[in-house]
N, C-alpha and C positions, 0 to 999 in steps of 0.2 A: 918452348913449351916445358922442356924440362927445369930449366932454370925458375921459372914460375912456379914449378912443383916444390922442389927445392927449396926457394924463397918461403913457401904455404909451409912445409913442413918447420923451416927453421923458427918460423915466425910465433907457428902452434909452441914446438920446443921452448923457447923463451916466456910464452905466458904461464907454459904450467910451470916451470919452473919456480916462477916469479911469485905464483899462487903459492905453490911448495912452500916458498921460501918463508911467503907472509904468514903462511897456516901456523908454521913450525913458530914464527916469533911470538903471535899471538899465545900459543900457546905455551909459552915459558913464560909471557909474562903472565898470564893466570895463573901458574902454577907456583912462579915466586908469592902472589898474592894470597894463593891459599895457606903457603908458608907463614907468610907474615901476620895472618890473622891465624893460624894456629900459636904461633910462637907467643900473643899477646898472653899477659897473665890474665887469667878470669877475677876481673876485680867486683867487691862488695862493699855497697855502703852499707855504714850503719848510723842509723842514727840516735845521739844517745841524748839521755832527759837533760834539764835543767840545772846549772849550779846557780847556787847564791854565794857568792863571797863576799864577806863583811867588808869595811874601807875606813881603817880604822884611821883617821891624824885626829892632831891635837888632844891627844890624851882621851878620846870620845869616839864612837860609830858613826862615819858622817855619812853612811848610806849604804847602799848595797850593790853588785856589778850582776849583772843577771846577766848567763851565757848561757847559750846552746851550741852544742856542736854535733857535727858529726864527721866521723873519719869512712878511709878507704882505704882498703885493705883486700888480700889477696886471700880468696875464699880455700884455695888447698890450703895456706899454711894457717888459716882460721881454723879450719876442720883438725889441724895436727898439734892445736895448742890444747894444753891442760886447762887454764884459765883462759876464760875471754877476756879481751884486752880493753875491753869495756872501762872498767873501773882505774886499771891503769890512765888510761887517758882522761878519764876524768879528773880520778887525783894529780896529775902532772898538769895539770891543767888550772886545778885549783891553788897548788902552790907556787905556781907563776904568778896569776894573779894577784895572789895574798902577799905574796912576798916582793914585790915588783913597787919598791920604793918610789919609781919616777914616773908612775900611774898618776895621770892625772884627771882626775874623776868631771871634772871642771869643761874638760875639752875631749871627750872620748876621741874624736875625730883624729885628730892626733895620734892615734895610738896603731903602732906597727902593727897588723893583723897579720900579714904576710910570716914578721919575725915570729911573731908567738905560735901561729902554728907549728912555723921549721920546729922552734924550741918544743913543742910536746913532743912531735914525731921522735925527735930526736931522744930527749928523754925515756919516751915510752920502750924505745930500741934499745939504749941502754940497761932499763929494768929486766927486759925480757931476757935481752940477749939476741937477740931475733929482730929483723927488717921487718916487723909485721905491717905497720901503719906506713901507706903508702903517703897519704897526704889528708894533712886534718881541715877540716871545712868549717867555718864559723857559720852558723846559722843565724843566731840573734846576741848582739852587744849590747845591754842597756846599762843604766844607772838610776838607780832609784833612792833618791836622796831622804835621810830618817826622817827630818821633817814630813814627808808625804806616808810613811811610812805610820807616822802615828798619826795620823789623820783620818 
């Protein structure tokens, strides 16, 4: 009889333990998670208007590349800039395109989207001085060739 008590007593012992043990894990891992979600930076898109960049060969305007973008960025250090980085992005943006020799109007599809964004981010970080543009997003890519243009 005593051994059966014993037995009940030990048995009880090992489950709460066992609860103990789970309670405690469960709750580290919640609390690494609320870590991990404060530690995220509070990011902001923005989305910015339209460019037209000419496309000049052959001595002539053979259309226009029509973009939209918009970037993502980290809303404290948007709050702690003097200029928004707006216009930055757009002109590093505009002079890639313009200047981008091996743009081939003909086959947009072709065209690195991936790369050009790295290239503004990167750009833009350079002017600033500042990691502000987390990552630029291409909204719309067209071409719109002169012929339809004076039409």
């Amino acid at each position: 009889m005593i051994l059966r008590v014993l037995a009940g007593l030990w048995i009880c012992a090992v489950a709460l333990g066992a609860s103990f043990g789970a309670l405690q894990w469960k709750m580290k891992q919640a609390d690494a998670a609320n870590h991990v979600s404060v530690a995220k930076k509070p990011s902001e898109l923005r989305k910015l208007r339209s460019i037209t960049v000419p496309l000049i060969a052959n001595g002539g305007v053979q259309g226009y590349l029509v973009a939209q973008l918009s970037y993502l960025a980290d809303g404290e250090v948007l709050k702690a800039l003097d200029v928004p980085p707006d216009s930055f992005v757009m002109d590093e943006a505009f002079r890639l395109l313009y200047s981008d020799e091996k743009l081939d109007y003909r086959n947009l599809e072709r065209f690195d989207l991936a790369k050009f964004g790295a290239a503004v981010k990167a750009g833009v970080s350079a002017r600033l001085k500042a990691d502000v543009v987390s990552d630029v997003l291409v909204q719309e890519f067209n071409f719109i060739s002169a012929e339809d243009v004076r039409k």
